[in-house]
PLY file of the C-alpha trace (Angstrom):
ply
format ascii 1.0
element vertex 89
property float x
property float y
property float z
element edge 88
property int vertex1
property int vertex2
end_header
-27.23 -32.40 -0.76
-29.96 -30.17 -0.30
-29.39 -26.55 -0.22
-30.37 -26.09 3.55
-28.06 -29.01 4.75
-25.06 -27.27 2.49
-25.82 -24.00 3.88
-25.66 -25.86 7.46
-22.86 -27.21 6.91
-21.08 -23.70 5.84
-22.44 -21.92 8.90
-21.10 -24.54 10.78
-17.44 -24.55 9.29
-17.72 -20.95 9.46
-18.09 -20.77 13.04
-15.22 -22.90 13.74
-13.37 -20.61 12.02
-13.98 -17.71 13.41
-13.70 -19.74 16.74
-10.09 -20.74 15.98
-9.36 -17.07 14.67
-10.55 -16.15 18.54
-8.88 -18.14 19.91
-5.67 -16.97 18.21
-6.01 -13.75 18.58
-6.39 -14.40 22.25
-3.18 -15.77 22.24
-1.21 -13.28 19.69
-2.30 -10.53 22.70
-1.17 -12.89 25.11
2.30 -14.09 23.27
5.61 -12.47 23.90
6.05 -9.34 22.60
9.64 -10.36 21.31
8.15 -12.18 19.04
5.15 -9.97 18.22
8.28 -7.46 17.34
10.59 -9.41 15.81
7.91 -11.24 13.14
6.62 -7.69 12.44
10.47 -6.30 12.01
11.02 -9.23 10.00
7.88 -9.42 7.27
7.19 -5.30 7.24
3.98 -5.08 8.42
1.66 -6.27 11.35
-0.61 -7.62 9.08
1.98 -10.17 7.48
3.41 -11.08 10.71
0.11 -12.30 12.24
-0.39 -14.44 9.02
3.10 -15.71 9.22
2.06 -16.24 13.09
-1.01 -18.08 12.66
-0.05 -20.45 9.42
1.11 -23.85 9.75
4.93 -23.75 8.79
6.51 -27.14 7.40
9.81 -26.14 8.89
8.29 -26.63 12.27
6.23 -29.79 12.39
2.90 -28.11 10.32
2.21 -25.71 13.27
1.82 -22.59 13.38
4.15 -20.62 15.29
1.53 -19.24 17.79
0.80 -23.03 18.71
5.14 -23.35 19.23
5.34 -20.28 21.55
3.21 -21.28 24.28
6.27 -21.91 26.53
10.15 -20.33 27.07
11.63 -23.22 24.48
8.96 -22.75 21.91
9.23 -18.97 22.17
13.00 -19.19 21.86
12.37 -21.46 18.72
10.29 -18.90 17.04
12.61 -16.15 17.49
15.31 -18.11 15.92
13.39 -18.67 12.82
12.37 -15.23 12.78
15.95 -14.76 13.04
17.17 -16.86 10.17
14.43 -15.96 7.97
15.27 -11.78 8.45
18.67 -13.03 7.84
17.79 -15.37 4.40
18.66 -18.64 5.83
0 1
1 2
2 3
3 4
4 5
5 6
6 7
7 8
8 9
9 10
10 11
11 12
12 13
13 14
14 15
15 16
16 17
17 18
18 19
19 20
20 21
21 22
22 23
23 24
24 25
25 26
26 27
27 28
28 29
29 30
30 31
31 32
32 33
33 34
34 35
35 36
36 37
37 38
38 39
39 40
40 41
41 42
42 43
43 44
44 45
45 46
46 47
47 48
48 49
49 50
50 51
51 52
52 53
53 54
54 55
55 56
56 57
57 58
58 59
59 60
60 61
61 62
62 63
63 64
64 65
65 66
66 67
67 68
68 69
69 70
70 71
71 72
72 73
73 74
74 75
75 76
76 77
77 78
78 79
79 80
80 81
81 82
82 83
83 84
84 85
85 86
86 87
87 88
C-alpha cells in the first residue's frame, strides 16, 4: 500500500473515532446522573468512570454501558453492576 492510501486510510479511521467519542460524550452529558455518580463513586475518579462507561463489558452482551442506559431498564441494569462491582461481586 502506498503511503498516501495508508495515510487515507488512518485519517479516515481516525475520524470515526473521534466521531464515536462525540457521540458518546453527547450521551454521557445526556445519561442519568445516578449513574454518572455512582460509576464515579465506584472507580475513584471521573476519568475511570467514563472509560468504564464507554468500554464494551463482556458481562453485558460486549456493550458498553452508555449503549445499555439509553432507557429506565438499561439504566437500572447499569446501576446494579455498578452496585455489585463497588460491592466485589
Amino acid at each position: 500500500m502506498n503511503t498516501d492510501r495508508f495515510r487515507a486510510k488512518m485519517v479516515k479511521e481516525a475520524a470515526k473515532d473521534i466521531e464515536a467519542r462525540q457521540r458518546r460524550i453527547e450521551i454521557l452529558k445526556a445519561v442519568d446522573s445516578r449513574i454518572v455518580n455512582a460509576a464515579a463513586r465506584t472507580f475513584e475518579s471521573p476519568a475511570a468512570a467514563a472509560d468504564w462507561l464507554m468500554t464494551a463489558t463482556v458481562s453485558i452482551g460486549d456493550l458498553n454501558p452508555l449503549d445499555m442506559a439509553t432507557n429506565h431498564s438499561g439504566c437500572s441494569a447499569v446501576l446494579r453492576i455498578l452496585a455489585r462491582i463497588e460491592q466485589g461481586n
